[in-house]
N, C-alpha and C positions, 0 to 999 in steps of 0.2 A: 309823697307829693299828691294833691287833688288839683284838676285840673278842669277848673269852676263850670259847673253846667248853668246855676245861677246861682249868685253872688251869694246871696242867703243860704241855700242848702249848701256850697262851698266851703262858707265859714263856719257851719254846724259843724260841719263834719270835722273838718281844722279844730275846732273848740273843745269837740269831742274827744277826739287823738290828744291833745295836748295838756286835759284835763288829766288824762290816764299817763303822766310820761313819758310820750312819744313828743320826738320832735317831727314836726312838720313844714314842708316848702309847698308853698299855697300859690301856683301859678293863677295870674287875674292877665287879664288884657292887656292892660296898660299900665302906668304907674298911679294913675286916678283911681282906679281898680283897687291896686295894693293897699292905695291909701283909707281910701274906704272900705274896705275888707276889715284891716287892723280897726279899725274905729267900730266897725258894726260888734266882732269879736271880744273888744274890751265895754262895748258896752253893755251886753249881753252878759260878762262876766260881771261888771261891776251891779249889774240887777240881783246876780246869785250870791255877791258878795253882802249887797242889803237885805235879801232875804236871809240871810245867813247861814247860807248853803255853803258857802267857803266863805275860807279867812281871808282878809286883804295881801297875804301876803303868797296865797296859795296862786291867787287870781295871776298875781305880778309873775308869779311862776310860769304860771302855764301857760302866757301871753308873750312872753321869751323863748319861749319851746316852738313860735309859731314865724316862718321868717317868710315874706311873697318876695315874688321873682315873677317877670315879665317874659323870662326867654324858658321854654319847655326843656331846653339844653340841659338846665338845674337837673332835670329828674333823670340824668345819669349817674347821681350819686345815690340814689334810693333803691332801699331794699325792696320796697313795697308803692306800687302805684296807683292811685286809685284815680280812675280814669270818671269824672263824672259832668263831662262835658252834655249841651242841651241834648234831649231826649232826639235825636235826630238818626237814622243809619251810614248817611255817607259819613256825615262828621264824626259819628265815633269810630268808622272804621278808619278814614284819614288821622284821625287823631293817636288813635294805635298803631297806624301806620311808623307816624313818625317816631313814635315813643321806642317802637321795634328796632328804629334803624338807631336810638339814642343811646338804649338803657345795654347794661351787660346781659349775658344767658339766662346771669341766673336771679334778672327781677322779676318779681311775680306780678303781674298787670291784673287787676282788682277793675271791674266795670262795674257801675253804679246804675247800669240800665236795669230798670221792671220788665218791659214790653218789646225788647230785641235779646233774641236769644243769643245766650253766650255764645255757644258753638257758632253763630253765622258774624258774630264778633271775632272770635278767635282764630279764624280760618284765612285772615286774611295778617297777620302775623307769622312768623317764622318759629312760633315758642308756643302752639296751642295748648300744650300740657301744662303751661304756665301762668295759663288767664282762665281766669275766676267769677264768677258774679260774688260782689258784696255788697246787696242794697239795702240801703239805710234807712229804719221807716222815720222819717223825717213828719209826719201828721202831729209831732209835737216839737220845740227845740231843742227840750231832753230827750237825745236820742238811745236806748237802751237796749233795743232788738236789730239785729242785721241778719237781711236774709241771704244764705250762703249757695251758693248753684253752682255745679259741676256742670261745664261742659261735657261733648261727648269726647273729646278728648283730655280732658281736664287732669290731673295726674293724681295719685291718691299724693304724693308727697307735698303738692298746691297743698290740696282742700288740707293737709292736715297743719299746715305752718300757717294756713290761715285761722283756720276754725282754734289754735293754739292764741295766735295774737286778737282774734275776737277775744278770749276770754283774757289776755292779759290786758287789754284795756276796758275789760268790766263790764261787759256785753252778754246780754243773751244772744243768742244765735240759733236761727231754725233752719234745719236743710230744705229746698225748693226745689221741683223738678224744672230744668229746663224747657220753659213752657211760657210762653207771653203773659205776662203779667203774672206770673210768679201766686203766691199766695193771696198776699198782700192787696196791689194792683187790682186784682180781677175784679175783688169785692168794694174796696172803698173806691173807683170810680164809679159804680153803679150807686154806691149812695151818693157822691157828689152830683153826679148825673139830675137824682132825683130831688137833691137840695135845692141845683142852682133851677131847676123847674118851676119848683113848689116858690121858690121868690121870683122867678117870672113872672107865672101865674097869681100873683098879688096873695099868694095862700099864707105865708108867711113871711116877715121879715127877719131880715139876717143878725139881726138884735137877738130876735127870739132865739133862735139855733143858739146860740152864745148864754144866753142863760139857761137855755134848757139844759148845754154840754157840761156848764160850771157846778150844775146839782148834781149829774153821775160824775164826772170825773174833773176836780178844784182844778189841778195844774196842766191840765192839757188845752191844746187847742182845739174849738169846735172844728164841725171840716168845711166850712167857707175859711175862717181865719186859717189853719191851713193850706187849702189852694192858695191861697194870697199869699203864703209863704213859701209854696214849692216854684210858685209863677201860673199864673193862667195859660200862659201861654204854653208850658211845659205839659198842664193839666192837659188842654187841647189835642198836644201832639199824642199823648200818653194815649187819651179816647180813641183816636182816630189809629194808632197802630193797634189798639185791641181789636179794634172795628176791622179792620183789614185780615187780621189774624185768623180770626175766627165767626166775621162775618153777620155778627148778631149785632141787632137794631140796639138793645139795648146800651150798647159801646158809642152810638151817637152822640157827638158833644151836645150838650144843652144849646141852647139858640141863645140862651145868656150869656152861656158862656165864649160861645164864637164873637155876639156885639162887643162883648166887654175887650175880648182880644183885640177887635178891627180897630177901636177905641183907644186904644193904646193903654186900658184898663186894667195893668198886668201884676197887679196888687203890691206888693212890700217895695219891689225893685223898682216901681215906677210913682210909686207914694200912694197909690190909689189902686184899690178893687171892688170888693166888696164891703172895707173897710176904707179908710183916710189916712195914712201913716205920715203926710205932709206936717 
């Protein structure tokens, strides 16, 4: 079960699992939520079905493997939770709260956070040995790496039935210290930092980034098109707890990207960022 931080990165990760096999329960908000979830999923599928990355009938597969639900109650039949509600500290620990008081002994809670540490996640759970960091670099929609993090309670038998189903669903996998912003995190907010600047400060536009990204690397996303897809608003909170953490100037959100958020500027979920997706 994922348990949507935003709808977009939600049903990546849904798309991913289900691509590889796994069946998945895709808690959304509401039944509006479900509905559009399933729709963004299959059409995201049906893009890799015309590029002819799968067969039409591989897509109908994996699109069946993937069922939403409205009530978090579902995720007591799951082996594996992956908890990736918005980048927030109360909510995800209410949100493990509940999943603690739902799921049996022996499911393993999977957090999706970069910038809150496992261990101050899992302390607030009756099952620390059982909750995990698996974050997903989501900077493209193919998602291929997950970064894996031991808490300090974390248990060698977690990490090893996770780091096992990382590779049964076709994953690279790198180990991360439990540490804010993980690998990942530390570094590519510091370039979106200096992205969303450089197109404040009129130095360049967000076209440009986009062709420059498509000559090193065809199928990925530049990291404006990115942020637009993890949410700006997520991007924000992401800054602002590195900024907390470790107290460097350079973890300050851009002043683009604070207007863009007040804006309601929240890129893919809101149709409009740095791109137009209306």
């Amino acid at each position: 079960m994922s348990s949507g931080q935003t709808i977009d990165v939600a049903c990546a990760i849904a798309q991913t699992l289900a691509d590889s096999n796994v069946g998945v329960s895709l808690k959304c908000a509401d039944d509006s939520g479900c509905r559009e979830a399933i729709e963004k999923i299959k059409r995201a599928l049906d893009t890799r079905v015309t590029g002819e990355e799968l067969k039409a009938e591989q897509a109908e597969a994996a699109l069946g493997r993937i069922q939403t639900t409205t009530d978090l109650a579902d995720a007591g039949n799951a082996d594996v939770v992956i908890e990736s509600v918005f980048e927030d500290k109360e909510l995800k620990q209410e949100t493990l709260k509940k999943l603690d008081g739902i799921c049996p002994a022996e499911t393993i809670f999977a957090t999706n956070t970069s910038t809150i540490t496992v261990t101050n996640l899992a302390s607030v759970t009756s099952r620390p040995e059982k909750v995990i960091g698996m974050h997903f670099i989501y900077f493209s929609p193919v998602m291929k790496v997950v970064e894996i993090v031991r808490g300090l309670k974390t248990s060698e038998a977690t990490f090893a039935a996770v780091n096992d189903f990382t590779q049964a669903v076709e994953m690279e996998s790198v180990v991360a210290e439990d540490a804010p912003g993980l690998l990942s995190t530390r570094i590519w907010m510091v370039h979106l930092n200096e992205a969303a600047n450089n197109v404040f400060n009129k130095l360049v536009e967000p076209e440009a980034l986009v062709k420059l990204n498509r000559t090193i690397s065809p199928n990925a996303f530049s990291i404006l098109e990115s942020a637009d897809f993890i949410g700006l608003d997520n991007c924000v909170a992401l800054l602002q707890n590195l900024y907390y953490a470790y107290g460097d100037p350079k973890y300050l959100p851009s002043a683009l990207l604070t207007l863009m958020v007040d804006a309601g500027q929240l890129g893919m979920k809101s149709g409009k960022g740095f791109f137009n997706y209306s």
